[in-house]
C-alpha positions in Angstrom: -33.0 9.2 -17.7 -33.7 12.6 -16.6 -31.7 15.5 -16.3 -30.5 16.8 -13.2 -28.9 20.5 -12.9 -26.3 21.4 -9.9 -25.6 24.8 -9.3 -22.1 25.2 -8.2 -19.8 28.2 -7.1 -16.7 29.5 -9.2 -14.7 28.8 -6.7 -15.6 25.0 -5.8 -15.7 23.9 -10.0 -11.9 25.3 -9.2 -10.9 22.9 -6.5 -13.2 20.0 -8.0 -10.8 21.1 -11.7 -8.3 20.4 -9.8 -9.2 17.0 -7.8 -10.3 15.7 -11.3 -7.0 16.6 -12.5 -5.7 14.8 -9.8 -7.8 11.6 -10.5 -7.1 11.6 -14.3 -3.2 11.5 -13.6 -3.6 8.8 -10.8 -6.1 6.8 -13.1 -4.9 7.0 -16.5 -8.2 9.0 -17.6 -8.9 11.9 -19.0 -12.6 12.8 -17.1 -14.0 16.1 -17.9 -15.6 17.4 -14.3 -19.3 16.3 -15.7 -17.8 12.9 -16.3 -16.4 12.5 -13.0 -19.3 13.8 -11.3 -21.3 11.4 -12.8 -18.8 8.5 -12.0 -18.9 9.4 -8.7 -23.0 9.7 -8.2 -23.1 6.2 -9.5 -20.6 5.1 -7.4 -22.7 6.2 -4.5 -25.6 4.9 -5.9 -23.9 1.2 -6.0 -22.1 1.9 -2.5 -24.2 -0.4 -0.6 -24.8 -3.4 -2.9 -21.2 -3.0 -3.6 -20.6 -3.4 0.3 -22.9 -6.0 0.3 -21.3 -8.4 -2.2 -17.9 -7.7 -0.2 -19.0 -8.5 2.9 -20.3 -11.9 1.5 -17.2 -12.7 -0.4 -15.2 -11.9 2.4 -17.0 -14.0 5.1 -17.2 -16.8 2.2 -13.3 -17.0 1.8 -12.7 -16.8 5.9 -15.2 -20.0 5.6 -12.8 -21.4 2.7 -9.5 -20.9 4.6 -10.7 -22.2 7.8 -12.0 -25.1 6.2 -8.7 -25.7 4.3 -6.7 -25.1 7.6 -9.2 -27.7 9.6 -8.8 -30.3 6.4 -4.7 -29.7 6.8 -4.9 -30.0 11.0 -7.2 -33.5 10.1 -4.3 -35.1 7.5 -1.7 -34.2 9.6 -2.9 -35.7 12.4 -4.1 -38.9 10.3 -7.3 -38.9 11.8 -9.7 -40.3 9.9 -7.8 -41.1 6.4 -5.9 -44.1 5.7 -2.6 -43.5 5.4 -1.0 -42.9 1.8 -4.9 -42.2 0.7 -5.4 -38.7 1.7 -5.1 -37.0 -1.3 -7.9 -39.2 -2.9 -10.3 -37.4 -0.1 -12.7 -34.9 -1.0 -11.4 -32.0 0.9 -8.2 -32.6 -0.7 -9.7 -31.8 -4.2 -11.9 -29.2 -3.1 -9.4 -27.1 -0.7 -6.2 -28.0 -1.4 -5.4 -28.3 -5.3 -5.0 -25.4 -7.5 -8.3 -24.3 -9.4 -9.2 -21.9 -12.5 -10.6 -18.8 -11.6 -13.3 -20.0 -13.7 -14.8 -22.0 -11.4 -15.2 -19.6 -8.9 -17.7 -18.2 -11.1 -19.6 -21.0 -12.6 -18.6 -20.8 -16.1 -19.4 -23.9 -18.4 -16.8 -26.9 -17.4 -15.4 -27.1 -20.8 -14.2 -23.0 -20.2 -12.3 -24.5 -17.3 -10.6 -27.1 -19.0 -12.9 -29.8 -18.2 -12.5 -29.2 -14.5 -15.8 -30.4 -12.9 -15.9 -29.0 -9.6 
């Protein structure tokens, strides 16, 4: 990786001291200025991927909780279930019962507890 050199005033490597200072306490860390320069440049560098894979998350759980909420509206209603049946319904296993964070990421089945969804 090459080197790159910043040139910076007495006076700023004070006030950036003292914002590192600042972020160490907040954080638990103890960051020399270097380190939390670089932190931060990688943190840019990541910024929009990073945005990215939020957005997507995001819009995938508004997708989730609708769904969930139209699944609820449908077995309330009874429409389309026998009665007494509806938890043996798919949407009831797939929105409504509790699941390991596992699955959320696709680790192995047996990681989850045998969980197969």
């Amino acid at each position: 990786m090459p080197d790159v050199t910043i040139t910076l005033s007495d006076a700023l490597i004070q006030r950036l001291n003292v914002i590192v200072a600042e972020y160490n306490l907040r954080n638990g860390t103890n960051l020399t200025l270097r380190q939390w320069g670089q932190l931060h440049l990688r943190e840019l560098g990541i910024a929009r991927e990073l945005s990215a894979s939020a957005a997507q998350i995001q819009d995938q759980a508004q997708a989730d909780v609708a769904a969930a909420i139209a699944a609820e509206k449908q077995r309330l209603l009874g429409l389309g279930m026998k009665e007494g049946n509806w938890k043996s319904e798919s949407w009831y296993r797939q929105y409504l019962t509790p699941r390991s964070p596992f699955s959320y990421f696709g680790f192995p089945s047996q990681w989850r507890g045998g969980e197969t969804t």
